[in-house]
N, C-alpha and C positions, 0 to 999 in steps of 0.2 A: 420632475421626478414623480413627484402624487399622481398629473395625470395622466401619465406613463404606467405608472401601477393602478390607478383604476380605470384604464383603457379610455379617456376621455369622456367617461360618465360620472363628475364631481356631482357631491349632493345638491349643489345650487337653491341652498337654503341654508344657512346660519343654524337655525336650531335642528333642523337634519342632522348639520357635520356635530352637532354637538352632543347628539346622541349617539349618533354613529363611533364615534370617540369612545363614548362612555363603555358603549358593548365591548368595543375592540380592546379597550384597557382595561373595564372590569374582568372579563375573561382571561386577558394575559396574566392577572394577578390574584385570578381567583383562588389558588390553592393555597396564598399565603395571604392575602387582603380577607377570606373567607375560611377561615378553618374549621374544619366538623367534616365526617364522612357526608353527611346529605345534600350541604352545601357544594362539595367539590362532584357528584352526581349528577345535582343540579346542573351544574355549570356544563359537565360532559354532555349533558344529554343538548342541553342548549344547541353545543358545537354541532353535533349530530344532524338535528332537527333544523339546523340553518340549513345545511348544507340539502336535506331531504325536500325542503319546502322550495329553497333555490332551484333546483331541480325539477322540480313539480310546474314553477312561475315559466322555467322556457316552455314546457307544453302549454299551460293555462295561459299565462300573461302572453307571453310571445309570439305562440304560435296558435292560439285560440284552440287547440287540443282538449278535450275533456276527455280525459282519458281514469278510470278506476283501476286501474293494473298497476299502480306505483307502489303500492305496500309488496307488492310480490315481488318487485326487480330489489327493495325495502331486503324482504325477506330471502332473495336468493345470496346476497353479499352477505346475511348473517349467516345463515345455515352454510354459506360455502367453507366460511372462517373457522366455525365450527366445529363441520364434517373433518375437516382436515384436521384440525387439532384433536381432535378425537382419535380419527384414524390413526395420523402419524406420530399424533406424541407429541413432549415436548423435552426428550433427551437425547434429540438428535443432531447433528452441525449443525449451531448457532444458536442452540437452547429453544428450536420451535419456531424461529425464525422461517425455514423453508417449508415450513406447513403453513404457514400465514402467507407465504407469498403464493403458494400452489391456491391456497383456495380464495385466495383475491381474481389472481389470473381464470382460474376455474367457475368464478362467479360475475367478472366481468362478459366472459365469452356466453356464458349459457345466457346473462343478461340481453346483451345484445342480441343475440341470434333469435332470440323470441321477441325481442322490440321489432326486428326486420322480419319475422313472421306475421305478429300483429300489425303491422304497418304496411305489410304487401296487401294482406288477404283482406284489413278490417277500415282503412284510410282511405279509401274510395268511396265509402256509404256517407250517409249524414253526420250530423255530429250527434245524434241522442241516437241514434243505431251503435255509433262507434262506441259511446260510453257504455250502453248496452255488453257490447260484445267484449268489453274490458272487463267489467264488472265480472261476468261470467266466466271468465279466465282466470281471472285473481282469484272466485270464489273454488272455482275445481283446482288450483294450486296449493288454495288454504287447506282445504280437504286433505288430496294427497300428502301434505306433508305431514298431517294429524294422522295417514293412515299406515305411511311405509314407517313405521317405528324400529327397524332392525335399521335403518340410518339415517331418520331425522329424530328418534328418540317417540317419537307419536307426541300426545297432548302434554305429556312431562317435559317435553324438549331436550336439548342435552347441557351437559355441565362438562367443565372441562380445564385446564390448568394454561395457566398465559406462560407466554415466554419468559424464561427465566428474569430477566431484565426488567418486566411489567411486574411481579407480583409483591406484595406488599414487605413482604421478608428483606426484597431485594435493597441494599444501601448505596446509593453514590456521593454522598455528602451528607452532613449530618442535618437534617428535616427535609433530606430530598430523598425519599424514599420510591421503589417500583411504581407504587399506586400516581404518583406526582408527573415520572415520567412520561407514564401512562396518560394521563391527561393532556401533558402538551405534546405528545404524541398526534393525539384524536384533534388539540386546535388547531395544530400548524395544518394537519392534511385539509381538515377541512377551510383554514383560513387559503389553501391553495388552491383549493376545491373550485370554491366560491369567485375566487381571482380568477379562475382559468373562465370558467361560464360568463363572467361579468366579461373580459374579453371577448368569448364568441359573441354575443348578443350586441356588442358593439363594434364587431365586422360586419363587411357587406354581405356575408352570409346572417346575419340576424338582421340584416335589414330585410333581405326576403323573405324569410320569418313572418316577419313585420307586416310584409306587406300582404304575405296570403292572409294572414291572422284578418285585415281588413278589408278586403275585397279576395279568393282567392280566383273567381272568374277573371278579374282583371290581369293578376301577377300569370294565370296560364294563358293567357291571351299574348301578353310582349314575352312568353318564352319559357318561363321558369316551370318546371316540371314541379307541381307541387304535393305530388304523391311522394316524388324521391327527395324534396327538404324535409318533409314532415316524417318522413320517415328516419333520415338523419338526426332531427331535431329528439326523436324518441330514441334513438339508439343512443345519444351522448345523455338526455334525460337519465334513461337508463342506468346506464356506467355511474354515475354519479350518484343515481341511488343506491348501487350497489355499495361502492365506495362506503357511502353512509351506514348501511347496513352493517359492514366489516369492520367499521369505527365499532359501531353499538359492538358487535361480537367483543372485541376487542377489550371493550370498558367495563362489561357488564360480566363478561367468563360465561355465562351462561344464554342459553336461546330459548325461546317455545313459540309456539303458534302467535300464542298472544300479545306477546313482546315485539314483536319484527311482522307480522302477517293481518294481524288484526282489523276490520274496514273499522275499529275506531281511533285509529291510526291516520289510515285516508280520510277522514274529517276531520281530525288534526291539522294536517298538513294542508286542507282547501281552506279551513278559517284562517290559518297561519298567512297564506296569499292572498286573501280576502280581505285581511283588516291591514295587515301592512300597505299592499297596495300591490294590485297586479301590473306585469308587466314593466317592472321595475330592478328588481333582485335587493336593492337595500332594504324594501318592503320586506322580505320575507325572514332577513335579521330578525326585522323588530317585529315583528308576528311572531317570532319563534321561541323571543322571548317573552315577548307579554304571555304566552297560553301556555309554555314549560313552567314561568314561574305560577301563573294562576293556578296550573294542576299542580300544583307540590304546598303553595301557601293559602290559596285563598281557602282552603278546608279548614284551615287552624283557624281562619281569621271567622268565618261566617258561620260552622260550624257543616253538620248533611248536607244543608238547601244550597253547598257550593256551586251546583250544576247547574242550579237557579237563576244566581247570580249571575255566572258564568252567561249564561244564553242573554240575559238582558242587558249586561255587556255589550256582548255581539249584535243586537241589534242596532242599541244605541250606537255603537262604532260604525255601523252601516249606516245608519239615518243621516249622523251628522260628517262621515269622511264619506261616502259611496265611491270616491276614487283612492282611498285606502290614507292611512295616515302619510304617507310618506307624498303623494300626492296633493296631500291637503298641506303639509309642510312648503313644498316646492311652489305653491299657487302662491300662498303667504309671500 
């Protein structure tokens, strides 16, 4: 049954599964093992941020894709979730419900349809051309949405009202409030999220993946078109950020530039795959956690010079994992 749900990719390390455990139960129990508004934030954001970084490891880890354009597929699931809720309201059949579904479907499509844009015109150059050419896309996306303000809101962003069912007011048991639901809402998608990817990556579609990521003269040599995997590979990338993005919308009521679009966002998300362990997907759990909780506690603990710390962190996690923690577990 276990390796049936995690598609035949077990931690195959003892203190691996033991962490891997910890995140999956600490999360399940956070709203009531952890009480306080910041702490249950916390935890969303986590959920969020796994899923983002997962996301990011099929291009980076998998398919050797360096691509900068993920905060923007990041940011079109939020603004889509948004837009709509704004638009439509949330006093309409199902309290808001069919604006949430309109601007997931409406941000999944624009998602992809510019992953298979960028992927036609920009996956045939090099790989520091291609990041190039991402980079400059995410940047003029960031822009535009800072500039059309009659409906992305400009630099203020927008604010907006959740579904009757999510907001705080809302009761279904007594300490099980909207905001709670709300939570395991954003875990379950993304605990599916994450399940669905870990699957692909371990069919023989991410074995191709796999194998352009490591020669891809070779894999277009015995046949495999490696324009149209890598282009695949970015459009389910994609969707999955969105997805994510639509969580964030969803937890947080409100959007800006800065929250969902920001490139230090996509440095986030590469340290997140970097210190976990590329190539992986359980790497990017524990990346997602260690740097959400660093950004929210190690301030309190160290005081301004957190960035400080922070970076000599990541060095040292580089120095002594270079195949990422999760990597250096499974060698163990």
């Amino acid at each position: 049954m276990l390796r049936s749900i995690l598609s035949d990719d077990l931690p195959r390390s003892r203190w691996l599964t033991v962490v891997l455990l910890l995140i999956l139960i600490g999360l399940a129990v956070a709203p009531f093992a952890f009480p306080g508004a910041k702490s249950l934030n916390v935890a969303a954001k986590i959920c969020v941020f796994i899923v983002l970084a997962a996301s990011f490891d099929l291009l980076l880890g998998y398919t050797g894709i360096v691509s900068f354009a993920h905060t923007m597929f990041f940011g079109i699931g939020a603004y889509g979730v948004a837009i709509a809720l704004t638009r439509m309201g949330t006093n309409g059949w199902g309290g808001g419900w069919e604006a949430v579904a309109v601007g997931v479907v409406c941000a999944l499509a624009l998602a992809i349809l510019l992953a298979v844009l960028i992927g036609l015109f920009s996956l045939r150059v090099r790989t520091i051309f291609f990041a190039m050419i991402t980079l400059a896309v995410a940047s003029a996306f960031a822009v535009l949405a800072s500039q059309l303000s009659d409906i992305t809101g400009g630099e203020d962003g927008l604010n907006y009202r959740l579904p009757t069912a999510l907001r705080p007011a809302f009761r279904l048991l007594e300490g099980v409030n909207g905001r709670v639901l709300d939570y395991y809402l954003v875990y379950a998608v993304s605990l599916a999220v994450v399940l669905a990817l870990l699957r692909i990556v371990n069919s023989p579609f991410g074995s191709v993946l796999m194998a352009i990521r490591e020669n891809p003269f070779r894999a277009e040599a015995i046949g495999y078109r490696t324009v149209v995997y890598r282009t695949l590979a970015s459009c389910i990338a994609a969707a999955a950020a969105a997805l994510a993005g639509a969580l964030l919308a969803l937890w947080s009521s409100s959007v800006t530039p800065d929250t969902s679009l920001s490139f230090d966002i996509m440095v986030d998300i590469l340290l997140m795959v970097v210190i976990g362990g590329m190539g992986t997907m359980y790497g990017a759990a524990i990346g997602a956690v260690l740097l959400v909780l660093a950004q929210n506690y190690l301030q309190n603990l160290v005081g301004d010079r957190w960035l400080l710390w922070l970076g000599v962190a990541f060095i040292l996690c580089v120095y002594f994992f270079p195949t990422g923690i999760v990597g250096r577990l499974r060698r163990k």
